[in-house]
C-alpha positions as CSV (number, residue, x, y, z in Angstrom):
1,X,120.5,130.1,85.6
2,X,117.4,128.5,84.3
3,X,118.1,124.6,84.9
4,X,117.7,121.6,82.2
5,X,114.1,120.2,81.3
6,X,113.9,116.6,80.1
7,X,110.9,115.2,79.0
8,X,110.5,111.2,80.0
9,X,111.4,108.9,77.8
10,X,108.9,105.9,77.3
11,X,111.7,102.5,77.5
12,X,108.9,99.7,77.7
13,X,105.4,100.5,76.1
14,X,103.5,96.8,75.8
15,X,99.9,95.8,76.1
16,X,99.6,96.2,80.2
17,X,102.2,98.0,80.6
18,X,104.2,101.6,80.7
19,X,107.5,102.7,81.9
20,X,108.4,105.7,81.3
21,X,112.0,107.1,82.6
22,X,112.6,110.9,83.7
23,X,115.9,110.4,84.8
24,X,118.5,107.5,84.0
25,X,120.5,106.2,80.4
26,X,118.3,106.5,78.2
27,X,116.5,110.0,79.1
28,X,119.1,112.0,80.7
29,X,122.2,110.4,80.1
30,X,122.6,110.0,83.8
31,X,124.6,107.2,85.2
32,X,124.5,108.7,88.9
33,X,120.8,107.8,89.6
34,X,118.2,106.6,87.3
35,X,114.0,106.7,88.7
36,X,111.1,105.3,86.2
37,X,107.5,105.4,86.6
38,X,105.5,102.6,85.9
39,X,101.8,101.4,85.3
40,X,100.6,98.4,85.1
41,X,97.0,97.6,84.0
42,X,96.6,94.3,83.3
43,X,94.9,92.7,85.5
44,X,97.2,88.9,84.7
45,X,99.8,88.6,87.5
46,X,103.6,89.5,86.1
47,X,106.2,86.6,86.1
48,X,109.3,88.3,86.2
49,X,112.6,86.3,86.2
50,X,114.9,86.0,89.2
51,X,117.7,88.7,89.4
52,X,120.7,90.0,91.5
53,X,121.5,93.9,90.2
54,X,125.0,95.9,90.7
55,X,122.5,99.2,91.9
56,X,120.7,100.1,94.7
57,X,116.7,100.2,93.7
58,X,114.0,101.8,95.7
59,X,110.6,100.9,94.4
60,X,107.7,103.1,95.6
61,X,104.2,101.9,95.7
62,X,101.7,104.2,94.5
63,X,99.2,102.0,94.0
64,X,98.6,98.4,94.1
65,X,101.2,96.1,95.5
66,X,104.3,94.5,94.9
67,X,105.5,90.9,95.6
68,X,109.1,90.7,96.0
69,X,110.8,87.1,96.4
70,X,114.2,86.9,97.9
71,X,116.5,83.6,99.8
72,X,119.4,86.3,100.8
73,X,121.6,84.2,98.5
74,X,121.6,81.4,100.6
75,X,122.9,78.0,99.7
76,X,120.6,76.3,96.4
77,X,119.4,73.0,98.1
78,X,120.0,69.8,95.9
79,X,116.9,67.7,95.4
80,X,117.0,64.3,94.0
81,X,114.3,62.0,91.9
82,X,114.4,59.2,91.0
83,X,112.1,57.1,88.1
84,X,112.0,53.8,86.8
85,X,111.1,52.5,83.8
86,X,109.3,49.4,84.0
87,X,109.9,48.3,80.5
88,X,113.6,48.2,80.5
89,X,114.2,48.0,84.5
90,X,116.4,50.9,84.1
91,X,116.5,53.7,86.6
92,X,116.7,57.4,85.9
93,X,118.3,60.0,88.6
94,X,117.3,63.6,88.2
95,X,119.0,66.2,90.6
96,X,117.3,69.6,90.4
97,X,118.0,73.1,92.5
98,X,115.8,74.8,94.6
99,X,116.4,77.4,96.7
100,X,114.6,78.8,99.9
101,X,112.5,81.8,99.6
102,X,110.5,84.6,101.9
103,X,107.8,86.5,99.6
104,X,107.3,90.6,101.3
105,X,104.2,91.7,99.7
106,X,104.6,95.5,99.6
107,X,101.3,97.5,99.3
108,X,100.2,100.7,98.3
109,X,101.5,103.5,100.7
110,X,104.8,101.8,101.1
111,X,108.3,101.5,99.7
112,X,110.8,98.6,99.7
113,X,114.8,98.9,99.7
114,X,116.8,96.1,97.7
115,X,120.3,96.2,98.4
116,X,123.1,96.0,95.4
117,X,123.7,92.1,95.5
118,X,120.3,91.5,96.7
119,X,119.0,88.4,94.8
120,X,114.9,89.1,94.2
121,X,112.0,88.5,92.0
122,X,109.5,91.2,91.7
123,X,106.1,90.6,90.3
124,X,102.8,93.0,90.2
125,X,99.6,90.8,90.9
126,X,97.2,92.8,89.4
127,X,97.1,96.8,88.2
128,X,99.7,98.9,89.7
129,X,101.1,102.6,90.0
130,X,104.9,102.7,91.0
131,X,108.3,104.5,91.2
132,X,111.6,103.0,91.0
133,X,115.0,104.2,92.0
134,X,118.1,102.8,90.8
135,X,121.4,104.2,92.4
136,X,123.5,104.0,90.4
137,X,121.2,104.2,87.4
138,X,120.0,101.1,86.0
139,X,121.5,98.9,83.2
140,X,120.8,96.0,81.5
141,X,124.6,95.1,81.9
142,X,124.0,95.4,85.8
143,X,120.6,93.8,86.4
144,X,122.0,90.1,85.7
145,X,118.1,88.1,85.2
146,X,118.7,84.8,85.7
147,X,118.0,82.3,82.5
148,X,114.0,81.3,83.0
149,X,114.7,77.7,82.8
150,X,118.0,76.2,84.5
151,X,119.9,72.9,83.3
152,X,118.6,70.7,86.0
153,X,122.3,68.8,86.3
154,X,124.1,72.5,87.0
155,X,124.1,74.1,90.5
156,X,123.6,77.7,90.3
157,X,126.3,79.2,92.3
158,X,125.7,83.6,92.9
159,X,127.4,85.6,91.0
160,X,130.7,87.5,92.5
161,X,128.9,90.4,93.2
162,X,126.0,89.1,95.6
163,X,125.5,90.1,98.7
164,X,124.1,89.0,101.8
165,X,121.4,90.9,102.5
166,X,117.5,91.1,102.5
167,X,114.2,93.9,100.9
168,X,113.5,95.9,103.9
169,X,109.7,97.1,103.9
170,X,108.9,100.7,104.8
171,X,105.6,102.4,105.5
172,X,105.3,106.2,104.1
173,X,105.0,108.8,106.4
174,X,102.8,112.6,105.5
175,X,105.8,114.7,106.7
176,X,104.6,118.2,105.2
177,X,100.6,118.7,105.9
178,X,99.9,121.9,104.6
179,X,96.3,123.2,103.7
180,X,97.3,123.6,99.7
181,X,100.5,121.1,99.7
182,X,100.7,117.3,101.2
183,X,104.3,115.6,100.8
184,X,104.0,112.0,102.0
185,X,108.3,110.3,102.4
186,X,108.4,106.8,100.9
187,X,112.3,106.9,101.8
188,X,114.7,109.1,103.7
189,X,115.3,110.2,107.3
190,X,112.1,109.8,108.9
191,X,110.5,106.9,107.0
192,X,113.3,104.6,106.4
193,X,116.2,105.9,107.9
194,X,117.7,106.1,104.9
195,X,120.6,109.4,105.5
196,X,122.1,109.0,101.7
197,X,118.2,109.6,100.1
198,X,114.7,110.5,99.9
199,X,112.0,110.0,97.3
200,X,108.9,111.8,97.8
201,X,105.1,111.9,96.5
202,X,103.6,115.3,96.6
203,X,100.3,116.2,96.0
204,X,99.5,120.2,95.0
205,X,96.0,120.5,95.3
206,X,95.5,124.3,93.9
207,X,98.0,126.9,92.4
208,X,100.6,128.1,95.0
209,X,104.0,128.7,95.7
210,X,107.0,128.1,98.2
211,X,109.4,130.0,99.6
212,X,113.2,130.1,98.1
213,X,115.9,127.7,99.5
214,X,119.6,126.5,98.5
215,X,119.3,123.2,99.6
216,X,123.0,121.6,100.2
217,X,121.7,118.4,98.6
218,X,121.1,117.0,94.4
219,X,117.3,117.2,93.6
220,X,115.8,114.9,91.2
221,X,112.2,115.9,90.4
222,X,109.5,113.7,88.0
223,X,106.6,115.8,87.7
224,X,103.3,113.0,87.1
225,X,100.5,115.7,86.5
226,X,100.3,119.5,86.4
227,X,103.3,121.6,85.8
228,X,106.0,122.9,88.0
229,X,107.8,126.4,87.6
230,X,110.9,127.0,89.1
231,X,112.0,130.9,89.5
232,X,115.5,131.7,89.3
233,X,117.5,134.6,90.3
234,X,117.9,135.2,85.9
235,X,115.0,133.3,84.7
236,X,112.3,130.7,84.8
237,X,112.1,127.3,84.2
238,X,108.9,125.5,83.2
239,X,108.6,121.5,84.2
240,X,105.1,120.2,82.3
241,X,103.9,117.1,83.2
242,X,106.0,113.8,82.1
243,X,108.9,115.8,82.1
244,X,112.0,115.6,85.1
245,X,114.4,118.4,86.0
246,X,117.5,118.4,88.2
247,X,118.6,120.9,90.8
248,X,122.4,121.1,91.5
249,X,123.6,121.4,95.0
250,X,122.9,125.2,96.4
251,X,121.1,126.2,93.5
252,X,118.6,128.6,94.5
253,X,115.3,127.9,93.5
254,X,111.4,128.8,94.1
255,X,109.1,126.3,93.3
256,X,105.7,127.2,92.1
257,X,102.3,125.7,91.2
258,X,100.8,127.9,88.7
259,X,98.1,125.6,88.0
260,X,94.1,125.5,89.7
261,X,94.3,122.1,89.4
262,X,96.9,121.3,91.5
263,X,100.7,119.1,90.7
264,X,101.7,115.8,91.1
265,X,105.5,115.4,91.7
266,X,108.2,112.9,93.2
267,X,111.5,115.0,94.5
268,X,114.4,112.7,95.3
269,X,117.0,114.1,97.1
270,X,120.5,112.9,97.4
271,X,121.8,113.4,100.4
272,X,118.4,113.0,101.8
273,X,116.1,116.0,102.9
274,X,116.5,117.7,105.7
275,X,115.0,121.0,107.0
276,X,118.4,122.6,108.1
277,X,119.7,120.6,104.6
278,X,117.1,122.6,102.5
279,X,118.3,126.1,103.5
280,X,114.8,127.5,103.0
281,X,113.9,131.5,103.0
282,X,110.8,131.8,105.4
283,X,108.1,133.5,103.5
284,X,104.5,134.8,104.3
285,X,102.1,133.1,102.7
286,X,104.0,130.6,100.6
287,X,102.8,126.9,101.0
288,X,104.6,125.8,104.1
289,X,104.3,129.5,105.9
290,X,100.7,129.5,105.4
291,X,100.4,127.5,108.5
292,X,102.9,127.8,111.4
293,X,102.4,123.7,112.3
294,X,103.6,123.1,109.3
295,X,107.5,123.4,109.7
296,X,107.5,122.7,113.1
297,X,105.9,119.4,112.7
298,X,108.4,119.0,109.8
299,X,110.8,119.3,112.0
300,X,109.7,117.7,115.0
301,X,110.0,114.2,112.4
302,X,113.4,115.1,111.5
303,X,114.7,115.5,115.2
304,X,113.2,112.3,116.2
305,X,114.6,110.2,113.5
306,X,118.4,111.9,113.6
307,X,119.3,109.1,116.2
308,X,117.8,106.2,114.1
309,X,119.6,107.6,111.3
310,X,122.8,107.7,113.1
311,X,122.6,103.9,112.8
312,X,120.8,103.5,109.5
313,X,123.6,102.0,107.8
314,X,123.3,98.4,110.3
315,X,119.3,98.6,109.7
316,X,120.2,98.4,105.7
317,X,119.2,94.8,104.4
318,X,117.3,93.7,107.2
319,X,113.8,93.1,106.6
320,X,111.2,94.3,108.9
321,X,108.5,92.1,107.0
């Protein structure tokens, strides 16, 4: 049957800045997984205040960079001052906190993993284009910012749920090259090594369609620009632009591009992608059929990485910075 349509939700609207959420609390009433795209115009760098979330978050640069701070919720270093006042010959003692930090700087054409626990700052320098994936979905309850000014005389201790971990920086990879449909993997098997997701940025560049498939996994779609169709068995659903739509485990579906102009649109699948996962119906013509590279060098990535994925799960929280 035809599936759900929601159309995003803007959550933060402010001078320099747009985040609009297609999937998550406040637009779907998800708590599995929420993902929000984000702009950022101004061209003032952000200050964000420190934070250690509950969730899982993937950010995805589209454009612009990221600057994500992190000290893997190491031990907060005491530092000691003191002054004197010459006036009264009396000495003050100030003890402050500072902790040791690493800075990743994560530009466009890349993605960065946080792990739950993961104490980080993350800042935009200048204009920006992003995705970000919170698994679960985010909360205000779970982000836990820290205060923007700390009593100097208290020692900051992490909270219970930290962990001790580190942002791991990936570079996207074009897995699907096809002469009317480009999908480039930000996170999953072949970019990250991620086995449990993938987020995706494809790139329609006329009107076309793909062949039918069941996949065994949970699709998550945001569609950015254009409009999406998916064909049922009974019925059609249409996905416009600033609108997500999710795809249930085995549902089967085929996706089509009706527009001239081409589609914009981030799948994230959960488990992630994977050619025999996907359970697609080989069709000639359809987007990926139209040339026979196509699949097998789809493929060819996704037998390379099963090994490294076998062993994703120790490569989690190590940064490759």
């Amino acid at each position: 049957m035809p599936s759900k349509v929601v159309a995003g939700v803007t959550v933060v609207s402010i001078p320099g800045l747009t985040i609009t959420e297609y999937h998550g609390g406040a637009s779907t009433n998800d708590s599995n997984l929420s993902a929000v795209h984000e702009v950022i115009t101004t061209t003032t760098p952000t200050s964000n205040p420190w934070r250690c979330p509950e969730f899982t978050e993937y950010i995805l640069m589209i454009d612009g960079e990221a600057h994500i701070e992190h000290n893997n919720n190491n031990t907060i270093d005491d530092i000691t001052t003191a002054s004197t006042n010459d006036d009264t010959d009396t000495t003050t003692t100030t003890t402050t906190t500072k902790k040791t930090t690493a800075v990743i700087i994560v530009p466009a054409g890349s993605s960065i993993y946080l792990p739950a626990g993961c104490r980080v700052r993350v800042n935009y320098p200048g204009p920006a284009e992003l995705i970000a994936i919170c698994l679960p979905a985010y909360s205000p309850d779970t982000e836990h910012p820290e205060p923007t000014t700390t009593p100097t005389t208290t020692t900051l201790l992490p909270p219970a749920h930290a962990t001790n971990t580190t942002p791991t920086l990936h570079k996207s990879i074009p897995v699907v090259i096809a002469p009317t449909l480009t999908i480039t993997e930000y996170i999953g098997s072949v970019a990250s090594s991620h086995p449990t997701l993938s987020a995706c940025l494809a790139h329609v560049n006329t009107s076309t369609s793909d062949a039918w498939q069941s996949p065994i996994f949970r699709e998550w779609v945001l569609v950015l620009h254009g409009t999406l169709h998916l064909q049922h068995d009974d019925g059609m659903t249409i996905v416009p632009a600033g609108s997500g739509v999710t795809l249930e485990e085995g549902e089967r579906v085929k996706w089509i591009w009706p527009d001239e102009g081409g589609c914009v649109y981030v799948p994230i699948c959960v488990p992630a992608f994977s050619p025999e996962g996907c359970r697609r119906e080989e069709e000639v013509g359809s987007a990926k059929d139209e040339d026979p590279g196509t699949m097998v060098g789809l493929t060819k990535l996704h037998a390379t990485a099963t090994t490294s994925c076998t062993g994703a799960g120790t490569n989690e929280g190590k940064s490759n910075a």
